[in-house]
C-alpha positions in Angstrom: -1.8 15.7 -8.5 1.6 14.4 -7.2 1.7 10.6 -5.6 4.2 9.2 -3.5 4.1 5.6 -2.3 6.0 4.7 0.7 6.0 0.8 1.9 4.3 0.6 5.7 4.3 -2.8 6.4 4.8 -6.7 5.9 3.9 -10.1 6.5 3.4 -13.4 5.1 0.6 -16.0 5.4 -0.5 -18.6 2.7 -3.3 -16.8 1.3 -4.7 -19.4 -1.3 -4.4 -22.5 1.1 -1.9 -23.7 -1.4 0.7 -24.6 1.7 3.1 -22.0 -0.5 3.5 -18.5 1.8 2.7 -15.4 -0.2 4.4 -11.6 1.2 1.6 -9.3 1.8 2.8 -5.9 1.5 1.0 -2.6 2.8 1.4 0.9 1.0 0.6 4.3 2.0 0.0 6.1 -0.8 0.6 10.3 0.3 -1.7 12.0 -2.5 -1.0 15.9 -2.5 -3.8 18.0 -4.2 -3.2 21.8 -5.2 -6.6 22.1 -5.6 -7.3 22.2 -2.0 -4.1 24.4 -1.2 -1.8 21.3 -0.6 -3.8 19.4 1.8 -2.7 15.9 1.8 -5.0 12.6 1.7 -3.4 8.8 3.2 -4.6 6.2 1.1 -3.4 2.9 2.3 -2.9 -0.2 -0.3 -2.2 -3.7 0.1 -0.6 -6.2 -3.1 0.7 -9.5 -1.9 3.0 -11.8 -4.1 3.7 -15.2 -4.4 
């Protein structure tokens, strides 16, 4: 199984009430399975940072 991760989309917002911004960041993850004669699967991820 092969992964490629491609970053989709941004945006910031003070998650933790903290008054400090964090960067939320949105991945689409394209997951190729030979199993199923290449047919891809989009699995969408989100990891923020402070």
């Amino acid at each position: 199984m092969t992964y490629t991760y491609r970053a989709n989309n941004a945006n910031v917002a003070d998650l933790d009430s903290n008054g400090e911004y964090e960067v939320i960041l949105k991945w689409n993850r394209q997951e190729v399975i030979k199993a199923f004669d290449g047919q891809a699967g989009q699995i969408e991820i989100s990891d923020w940072f402070s």
